[in-house]
N, C-alpha and C positions, 0 to 999 in steps of 0.2 A: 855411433856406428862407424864400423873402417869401410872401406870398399874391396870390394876381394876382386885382388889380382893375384898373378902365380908368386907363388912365396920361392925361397932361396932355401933358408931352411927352418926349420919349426920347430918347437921344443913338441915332446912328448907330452906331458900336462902343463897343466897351468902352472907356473912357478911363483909360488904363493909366497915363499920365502924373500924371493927376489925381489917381489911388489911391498914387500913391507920395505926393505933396506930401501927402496927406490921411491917410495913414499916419505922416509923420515927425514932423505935427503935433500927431498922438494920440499921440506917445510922450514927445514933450519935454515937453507940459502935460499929460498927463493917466494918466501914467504915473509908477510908480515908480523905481529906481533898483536894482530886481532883475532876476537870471536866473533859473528862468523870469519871463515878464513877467507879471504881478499881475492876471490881469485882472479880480480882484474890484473891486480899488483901481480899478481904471480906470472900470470901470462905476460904483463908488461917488461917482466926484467927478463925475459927471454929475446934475445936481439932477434930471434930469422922467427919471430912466433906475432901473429896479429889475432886480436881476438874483435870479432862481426856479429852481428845480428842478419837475421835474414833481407830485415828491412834495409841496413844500410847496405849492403851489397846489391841488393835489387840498384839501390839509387845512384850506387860508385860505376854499376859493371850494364844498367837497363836490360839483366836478364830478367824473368819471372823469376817468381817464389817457385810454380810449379817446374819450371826449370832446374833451379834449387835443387829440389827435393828430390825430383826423379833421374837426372843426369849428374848431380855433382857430388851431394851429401846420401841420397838415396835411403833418406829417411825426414820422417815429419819433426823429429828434435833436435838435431843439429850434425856436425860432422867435421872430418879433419882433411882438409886439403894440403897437396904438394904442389906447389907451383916453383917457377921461376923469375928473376926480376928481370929489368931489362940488360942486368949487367950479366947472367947468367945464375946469380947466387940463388941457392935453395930455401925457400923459406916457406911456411905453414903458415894456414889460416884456420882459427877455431870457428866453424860457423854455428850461428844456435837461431832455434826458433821463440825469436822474444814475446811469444802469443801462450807460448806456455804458463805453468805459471811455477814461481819463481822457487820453490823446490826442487820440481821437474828441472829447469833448466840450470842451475847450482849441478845438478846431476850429468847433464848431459855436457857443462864444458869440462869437470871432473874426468868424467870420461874420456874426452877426446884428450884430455891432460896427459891421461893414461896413458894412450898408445903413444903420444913423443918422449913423456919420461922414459917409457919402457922400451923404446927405441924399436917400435912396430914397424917404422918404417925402413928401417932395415933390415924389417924380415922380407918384407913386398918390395916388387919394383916398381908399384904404379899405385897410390892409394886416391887417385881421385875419378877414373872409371871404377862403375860399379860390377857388379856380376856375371865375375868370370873368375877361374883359377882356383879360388883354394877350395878346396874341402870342408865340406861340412863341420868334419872336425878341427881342420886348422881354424878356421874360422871361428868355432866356436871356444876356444882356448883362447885365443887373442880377446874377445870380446870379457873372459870372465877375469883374465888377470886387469881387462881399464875398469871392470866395474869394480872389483874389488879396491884396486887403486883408488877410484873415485870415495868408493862409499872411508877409506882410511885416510884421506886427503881431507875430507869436508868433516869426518868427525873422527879425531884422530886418538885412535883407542887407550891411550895411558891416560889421557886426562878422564876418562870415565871413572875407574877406579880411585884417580886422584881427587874428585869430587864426592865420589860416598862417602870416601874417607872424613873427607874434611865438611861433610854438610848432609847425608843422609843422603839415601836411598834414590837412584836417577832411575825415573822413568820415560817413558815415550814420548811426553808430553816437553819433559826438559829438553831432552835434545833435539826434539822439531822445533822449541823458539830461539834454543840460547845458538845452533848451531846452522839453524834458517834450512831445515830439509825437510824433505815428506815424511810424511807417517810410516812408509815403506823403509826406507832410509834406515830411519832411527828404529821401527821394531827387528831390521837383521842384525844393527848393531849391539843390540840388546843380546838378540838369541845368538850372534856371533859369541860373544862377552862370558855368555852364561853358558856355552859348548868349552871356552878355555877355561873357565873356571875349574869347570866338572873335572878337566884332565889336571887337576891340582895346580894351574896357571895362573897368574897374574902380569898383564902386560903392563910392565914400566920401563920408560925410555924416561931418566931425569931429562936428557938434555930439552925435547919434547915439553916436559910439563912443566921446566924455567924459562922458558919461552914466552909460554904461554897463561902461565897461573897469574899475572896480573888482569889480563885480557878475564881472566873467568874471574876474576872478585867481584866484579858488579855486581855478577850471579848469587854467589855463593859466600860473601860478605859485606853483605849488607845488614846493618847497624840501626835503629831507631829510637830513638827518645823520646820519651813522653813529660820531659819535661820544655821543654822546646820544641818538638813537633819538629825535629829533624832525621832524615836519613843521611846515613854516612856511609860512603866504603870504605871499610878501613880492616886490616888485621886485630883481631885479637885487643879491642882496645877497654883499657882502665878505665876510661873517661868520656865524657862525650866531646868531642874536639870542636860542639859549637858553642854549649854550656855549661862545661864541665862538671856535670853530675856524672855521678856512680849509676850502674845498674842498666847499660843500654841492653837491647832485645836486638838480639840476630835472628833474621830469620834464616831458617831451616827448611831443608828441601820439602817436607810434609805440609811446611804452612805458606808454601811459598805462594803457589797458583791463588789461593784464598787472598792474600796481604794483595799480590798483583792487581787482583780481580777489581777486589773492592777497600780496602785500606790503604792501599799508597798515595789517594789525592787528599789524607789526611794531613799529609807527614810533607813537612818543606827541603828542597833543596836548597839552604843557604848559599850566597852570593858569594862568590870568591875573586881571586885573582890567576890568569890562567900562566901556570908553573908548566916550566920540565922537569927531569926525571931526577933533575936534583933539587926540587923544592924552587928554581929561581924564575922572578917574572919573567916572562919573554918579552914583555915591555914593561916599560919601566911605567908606575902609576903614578908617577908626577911629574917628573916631565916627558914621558911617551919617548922616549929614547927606544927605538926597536934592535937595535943592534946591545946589548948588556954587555958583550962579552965577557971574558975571566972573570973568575973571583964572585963573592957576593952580592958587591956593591956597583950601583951602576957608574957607569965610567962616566956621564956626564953631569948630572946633581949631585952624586956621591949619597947616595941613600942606599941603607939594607935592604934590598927587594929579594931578599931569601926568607922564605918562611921557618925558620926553626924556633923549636923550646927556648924560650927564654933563661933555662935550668942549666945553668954547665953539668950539674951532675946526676942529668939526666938518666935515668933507668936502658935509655935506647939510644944516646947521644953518643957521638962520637971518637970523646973525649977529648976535643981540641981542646980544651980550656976559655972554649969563648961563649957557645950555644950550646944546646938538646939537639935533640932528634930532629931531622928534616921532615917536614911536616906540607899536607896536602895545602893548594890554594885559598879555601878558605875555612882553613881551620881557626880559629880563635884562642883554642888552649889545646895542649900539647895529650893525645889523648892515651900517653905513659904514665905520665906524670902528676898532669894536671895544672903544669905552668901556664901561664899565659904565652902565647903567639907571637912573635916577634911583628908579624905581620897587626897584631889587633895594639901591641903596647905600641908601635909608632904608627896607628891610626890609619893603617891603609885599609885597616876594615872596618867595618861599622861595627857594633854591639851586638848581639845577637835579639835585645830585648827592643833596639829600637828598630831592625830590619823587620821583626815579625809585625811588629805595631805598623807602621807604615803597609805592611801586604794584608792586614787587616781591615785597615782604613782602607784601602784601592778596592777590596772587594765588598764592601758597604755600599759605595759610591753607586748609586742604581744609573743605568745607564739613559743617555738626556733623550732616545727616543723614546724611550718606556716611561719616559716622565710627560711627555707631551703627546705621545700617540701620537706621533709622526707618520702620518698616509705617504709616506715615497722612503 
């Protein structure tokens, strides 16, 4: 919600056009590289922006809540304050009601996101008294370009199309979990989606869905094996990169809710080592070196703590003439190829046949109360 004070000057309608450019801007710089979108991180890289809960400002500032609601933000979901510091400087506060629940409130600091990206506040000279000044209809303009803002902020329209594409059919159900909003949320982005269609549309913004198409593999590339009872995220792969067998099963947006429901505690996630974005430990697995810097090898034991193909002439490798493909943490074999793991051939990972034996064994093990009938 804004507070309505006398504005300066208004646009005539909503500028729909505007909130897109002003949305895709907020996500390539001021945004993470997660699904859902971050919007603590958002609000945090904004130097004069603080984002609050009701609660902790009751306990920074010992007004009420019902103070809150009726003098400052002048709604029960949250709000956007102007203040001043002590040195003069203008800075914002996002306030939200963290009693909501956590749809609803995704929604409403989207919102208040809205009116600063969109530069609200230099429409009004005063946004933290409440009811007085604008118009019904200025008022009501401002409020429809943060919603719309919000609802393209929190599920940001190219990636929808770029997921039928690539994994079937998105319904309501997908984008209230994978995108963390309400049922409300996700049925106007739908019927948004399916009004651009109709006009012969397709929203794609590349830069948008390279952003973010790793953040959605979880989703919409996940991988299982029924020969090792593994799940894997991975593109498009030849191989299973913990067993290397042929013939893994992706699921698919149709069978997805189902596999979620009741099939995923079948399936294991293999142990790995935790890599960046180029395959290398962030700590070294033998001697705990946390600093690796340059190159593959760690600067202080001198060991390969880069996971790649074993295969110089890897189908997906780079051609250095050294290794394959850069490969996930704990992958085993190269799931191109079907080489072994640089990571499994110098033993920083177990076997895949001796980790599941061992998680087999741990869940046999009947637990020592249930053996003795322990009364405490």
């Amino acid at each position: 919600m804004m507070s309505r004070t006398r504005s300066r000057k208004f646009p005539e309608n909503p500028r729909y056009e505007y909130v897109k450019t002003r949305v895709n801007k907020t996500l390539l710089y001021f945004a993470d590289n997660n699904i859902p979108v971050n919007l603590s991180y958002t609000a945090g890289n904004i130097h004069n922006l603080t984002l609050m809960s009701y609660n902790v400002y009751q306990e920074i500032t010992g007004v009420s809540r019902e103070y809150i609601i009726k003098r400052l933000t002048d709604s029960e979901e949250g709000g956007l304050l102007r203040v001043s510091d002590k040195k003069g400087n203008e800075i914002f506060i996002i306030l939200y009601n963290e009693t909501k629940p956590i749809g609803r409130t995704r929604f409403t600091i989207a919102h208040e996101l809205g009116h600063y990206f969109l530069n609200h506040h230099h429409l009004i000279d005063d946004i933290v008294n409440s009811g007085r000044g604008l118009t019904d209809k200025e008022y009501d303009i401002l409020e429809k370009e943060a919603n719309y803002f919000a609802r393209l902020l929190l599920v940001p329209l190219s990636l929808i199309p770029y997921m039928s594409r690539n994994w079937g059919k998105i319904d309501v159900n997908h984008i209230v979990e994978f995108f963390n909003v309400s049922n409300s949320v996700a049925s106007h982005v739908i019927s948004h989606l399916n009004n651009i269609r109709r006009s012969g549309l397709t929203p794609t913004n590349t830069d948008i869905i390279n952003k973010f198409k790793n953040a959605l593999n979880k989703y919409i590339n996940i991988h299982i094996c029924n020969n090792c009872y593994s799940e894997s995220i991975i593109e498009e792969p030849n191989y299973c990169p913990i067993c290397q067998k042929k013939g893994l099963i992706r699921i698919m947006s149709d069978a997805y809710e189902f596999y979620n429901d009741f099939e995923r505690g079948k399936y294991m996630i293999y142990s790995g080592i935790e890599v960046n974005k180029y395959s290398k430990a962030k700590v070294c697995p033998v001697c705990e070196n946390e600093e690796p810097e340059d190159g593959e090898y760690c600067s202080i034991c001198g060991t390969h703590i880069t996971n790649r193909c074993t295969n110089p002439r890897c189908i997906n490798g780079p051609d250095d003439g050294l290794f394959g493909a850069f490969l996930p943490g704990n992958a085993r074999y190269c799931s191109y190829c079907g080489s072994k793991s640089t990571f499994l051939q110098n033993e920083l990972l177990k076997p895949w046949q001796e980790e599941k034996f061992e998680r087999e064994v741990e869940e046999e093990i009947p637990d020592v109360d249930e053996i003795f009938d322990v009364p405490f």
